[in-house]
C-alpha positions in Angstrom: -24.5 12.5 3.1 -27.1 9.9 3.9 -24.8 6.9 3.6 -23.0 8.0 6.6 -26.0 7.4 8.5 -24.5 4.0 8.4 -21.6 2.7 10.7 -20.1 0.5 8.2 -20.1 3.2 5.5 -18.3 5.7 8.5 -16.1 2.9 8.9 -15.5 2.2 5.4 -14.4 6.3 4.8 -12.1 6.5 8.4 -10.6 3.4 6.3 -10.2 5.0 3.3 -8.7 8.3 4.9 -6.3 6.3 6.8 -4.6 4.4 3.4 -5.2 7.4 1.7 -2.6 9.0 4.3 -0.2 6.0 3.7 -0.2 6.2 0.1 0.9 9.9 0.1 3.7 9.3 2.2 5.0 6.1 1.5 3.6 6.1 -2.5 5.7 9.0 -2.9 8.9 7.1 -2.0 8.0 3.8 -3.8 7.8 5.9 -7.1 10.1 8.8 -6.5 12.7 5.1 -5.5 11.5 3.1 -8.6 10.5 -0.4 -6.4 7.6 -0.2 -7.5 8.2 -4.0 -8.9 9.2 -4.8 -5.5 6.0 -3.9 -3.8 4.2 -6.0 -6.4 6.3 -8.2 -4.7 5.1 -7.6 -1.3 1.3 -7.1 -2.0 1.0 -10.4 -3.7 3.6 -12.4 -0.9 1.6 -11.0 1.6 -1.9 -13.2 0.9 0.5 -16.4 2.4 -0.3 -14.2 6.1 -3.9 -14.9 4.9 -3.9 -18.1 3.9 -1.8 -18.9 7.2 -4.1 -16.8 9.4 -7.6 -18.7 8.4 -5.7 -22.2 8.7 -4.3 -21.5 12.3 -7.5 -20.1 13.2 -5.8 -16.6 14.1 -6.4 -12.5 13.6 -6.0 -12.0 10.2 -4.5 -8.4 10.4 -2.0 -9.2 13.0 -0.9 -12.6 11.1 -0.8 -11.0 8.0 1.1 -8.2 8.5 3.9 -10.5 10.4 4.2 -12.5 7.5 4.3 -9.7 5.0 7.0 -7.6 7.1 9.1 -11.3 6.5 8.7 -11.0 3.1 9.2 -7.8 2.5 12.5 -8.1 4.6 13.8 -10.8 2.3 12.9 -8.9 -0.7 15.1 -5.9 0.8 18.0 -8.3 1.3 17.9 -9.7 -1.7 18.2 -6.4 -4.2 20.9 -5.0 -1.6 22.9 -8.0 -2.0 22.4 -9.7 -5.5 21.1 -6.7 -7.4 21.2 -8.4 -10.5 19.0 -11.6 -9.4 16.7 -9.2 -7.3 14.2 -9.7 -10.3 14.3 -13.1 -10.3 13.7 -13.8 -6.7 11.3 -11.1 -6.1 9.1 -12.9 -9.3 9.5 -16.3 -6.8 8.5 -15.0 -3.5 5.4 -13.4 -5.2 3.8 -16.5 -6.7 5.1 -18.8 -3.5 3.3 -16.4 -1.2 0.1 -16.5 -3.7 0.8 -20.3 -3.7 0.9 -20.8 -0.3 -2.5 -18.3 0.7 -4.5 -20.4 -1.7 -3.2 -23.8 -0.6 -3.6 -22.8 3.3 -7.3 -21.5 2.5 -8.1 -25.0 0.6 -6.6 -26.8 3.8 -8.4 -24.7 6.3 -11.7 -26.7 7.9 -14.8 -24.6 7.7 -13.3 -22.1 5.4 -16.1 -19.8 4.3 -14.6 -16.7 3.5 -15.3 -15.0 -0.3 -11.8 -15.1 -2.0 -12.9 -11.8 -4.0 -12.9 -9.6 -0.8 -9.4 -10.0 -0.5 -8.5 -9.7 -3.9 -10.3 -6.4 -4.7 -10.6 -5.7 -1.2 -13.5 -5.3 1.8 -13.7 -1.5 2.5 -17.0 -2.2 3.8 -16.6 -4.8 5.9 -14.1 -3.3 8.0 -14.6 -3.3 11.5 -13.8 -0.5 14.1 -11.2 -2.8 15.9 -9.2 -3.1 12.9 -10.0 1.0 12.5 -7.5 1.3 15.9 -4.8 -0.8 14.3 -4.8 0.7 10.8 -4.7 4.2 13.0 -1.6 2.6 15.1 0.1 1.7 11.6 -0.3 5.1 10.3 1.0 6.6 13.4 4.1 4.9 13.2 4.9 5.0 9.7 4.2 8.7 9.6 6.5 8.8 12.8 9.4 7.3 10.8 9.2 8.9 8.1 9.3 12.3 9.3 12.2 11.0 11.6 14.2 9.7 9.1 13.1 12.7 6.6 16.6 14.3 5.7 17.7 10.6 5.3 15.0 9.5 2.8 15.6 12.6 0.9 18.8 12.6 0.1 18.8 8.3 -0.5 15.8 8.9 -3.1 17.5 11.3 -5.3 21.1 10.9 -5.3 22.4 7.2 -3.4 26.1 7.4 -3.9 26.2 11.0 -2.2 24.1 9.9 0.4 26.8 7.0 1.0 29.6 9.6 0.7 28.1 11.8 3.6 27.9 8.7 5.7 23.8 8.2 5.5 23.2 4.5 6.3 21.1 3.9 3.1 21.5 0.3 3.7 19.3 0.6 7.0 17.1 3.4 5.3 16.4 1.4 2.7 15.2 -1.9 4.6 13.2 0.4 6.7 11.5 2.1 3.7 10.8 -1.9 2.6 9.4 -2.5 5.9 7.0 0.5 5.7 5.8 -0.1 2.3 4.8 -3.7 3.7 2.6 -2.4 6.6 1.3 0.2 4.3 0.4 -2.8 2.0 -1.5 -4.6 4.6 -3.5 -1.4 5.4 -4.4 -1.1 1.5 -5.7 -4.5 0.9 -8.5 -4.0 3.3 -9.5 -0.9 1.0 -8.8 -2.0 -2.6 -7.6 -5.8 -2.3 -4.6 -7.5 -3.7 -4.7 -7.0 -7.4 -5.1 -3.5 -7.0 -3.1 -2.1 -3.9 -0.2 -1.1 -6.8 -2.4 1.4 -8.5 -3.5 3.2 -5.3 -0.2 3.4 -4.4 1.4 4.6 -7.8 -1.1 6.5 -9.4 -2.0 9.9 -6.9 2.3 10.0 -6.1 3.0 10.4 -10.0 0.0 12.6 -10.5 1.4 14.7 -7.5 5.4 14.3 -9.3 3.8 16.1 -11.9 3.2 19.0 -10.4 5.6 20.0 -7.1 8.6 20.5 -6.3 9.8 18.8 -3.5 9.5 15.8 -2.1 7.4 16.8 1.1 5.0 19.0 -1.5 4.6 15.5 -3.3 3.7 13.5 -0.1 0.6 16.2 0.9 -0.6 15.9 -2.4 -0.5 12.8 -3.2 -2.4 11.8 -0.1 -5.2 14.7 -0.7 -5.6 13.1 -4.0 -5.7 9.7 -2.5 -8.1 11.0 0.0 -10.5 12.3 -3.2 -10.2 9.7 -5.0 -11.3 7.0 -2.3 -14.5 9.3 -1.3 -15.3 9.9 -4.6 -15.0 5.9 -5.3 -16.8 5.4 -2.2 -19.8 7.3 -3.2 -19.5 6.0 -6.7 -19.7 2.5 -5.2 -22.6 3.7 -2.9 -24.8 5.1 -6.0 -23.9 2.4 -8.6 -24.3 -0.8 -6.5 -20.8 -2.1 -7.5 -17.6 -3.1 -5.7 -16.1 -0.4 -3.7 -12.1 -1.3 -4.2 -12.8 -1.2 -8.0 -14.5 1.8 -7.7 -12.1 3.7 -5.5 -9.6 2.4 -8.4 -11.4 3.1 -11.5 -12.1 6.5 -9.9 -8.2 6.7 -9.5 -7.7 5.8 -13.2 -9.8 8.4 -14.4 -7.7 11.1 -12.6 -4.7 9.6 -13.8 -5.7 10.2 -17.6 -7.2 13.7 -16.7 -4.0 14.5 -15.2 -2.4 14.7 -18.7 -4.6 17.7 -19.7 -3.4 19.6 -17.1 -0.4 21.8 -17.4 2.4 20.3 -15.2 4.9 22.3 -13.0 7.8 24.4 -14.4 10.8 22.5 -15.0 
């Protein structure tokens, strides 16, 4: 309990508890949907907002979630309208966004910011301002989600019914591509680029394992996410080593553990 005698470590868990709340919800529909591919997609596009933020001279956050929200729009348009290129394109806009962050961040004058922090992420260098932005984020994606509940449901599971009852799945499904972008910009500041897939992935298919409805998969998937980033955190903490491959690591280890545990009834 000592290391929350520190600000940035206080920081660094709100941080944590926040993604950990956006993985639950929004994890669970990325895996119980199967894009998981296409969030790849997003996480990786979304370092061009970086790159484009430290060359402009601009908020990072802000920037970056703008630019990611583009991407992620594009990717959405693309698999609903040319299914069978969706692969393709989705490959293209991830390494042109990659392209473009580290080409920016070359360009930028007086660029001085370590690469590494956003690639495995900066937990503990996250600053209460951004703490009020990630909470806004969460607010709102939580907001829609439980709006659009019914809607989700019916569009994860079974897509041509929902079609026949009239559910727009079309809009449902740009909006769910459009969450799992903002959600990506919350989880890079935890875990980084390279590994925002794996906490978003790994506590929803523990949690698949063992409930039986899709609300049930959401609450535990985000307790498990919230375990697995204070557990990582403390981890970090004791071992001197860096917190988003902790948090991760910690993650994996769950994931492997979760196979010796007996799963739910079919």
């Amino acid at each position: 309990m000592d290391i929350l005698n520190f600000e940035f470590m206080r920081n660094a868990l709100m941080a944590g508890l926040l993604a950990s709340l956006i993985c639950g919800i929004i994890g669970t529909l990325v895996v119980v949907n199967r894009i998981v591919f296409i969030s790849g997609g997003i996480a990786h596009a979304s370092y061009g907002g970086v790159g484009l933020a430290f060359f402009f001279g601009l908020p990072v956050l802000p920037v970056t979630t703008g630019f990611t929200l583009c991407a992620a729009l594009l990717m959405a348009l693309v698999t609903l309208r040319a299914r069978e290129r969706a692969d393709t394109v989705i490959g293209v806009t991830w390494a042109a966004g990659m392209a473009l962050g580290v080409i920016l961040l070359d360009l930028s004058p007086g660029y001085n910011v370590d690469l590494m922090s956003y690639l495995f992420g900066s937990i503990l260098a996250v600053p209460r301002s951004d703490l009020w932005i990630m909470a806004g984020l969460a607010c709102l994606v939580t907001g829609l989600v439980l709006a659009f509940y019914r809607g989700f449901l019916v569009m994860s599971f079974d897509e041509e019914f929902a079609r026949s009852r009239g559910v727009p799945v079309d809009m449902l499904y740009c909006l769910l591509i459009s969450m799992v972008g903002l959600s990506v910009v919350m989880i890079i500041r935890v875990v980084g680029l390279i590994l925002v897939i794996a906490l978003l992935t790994i506590p929803p298919f523990i949690a698949e394992r063992r409930t039986r409805s899709l609300g049930a998969m959401m609450v535990l998937s985000a307790l498990l996410s919230a375990l697995f980033t204070v557990v990582g955190l403390a981890v970090s903490y004791l071992a001197d080593i860096t917190s988003g491959a902790s948090i991760i690591a910690v993650a994996s280890v769950g994931f492997f553990l979760s196979f010796l545990l007996p799963q739910k009834r079919s």
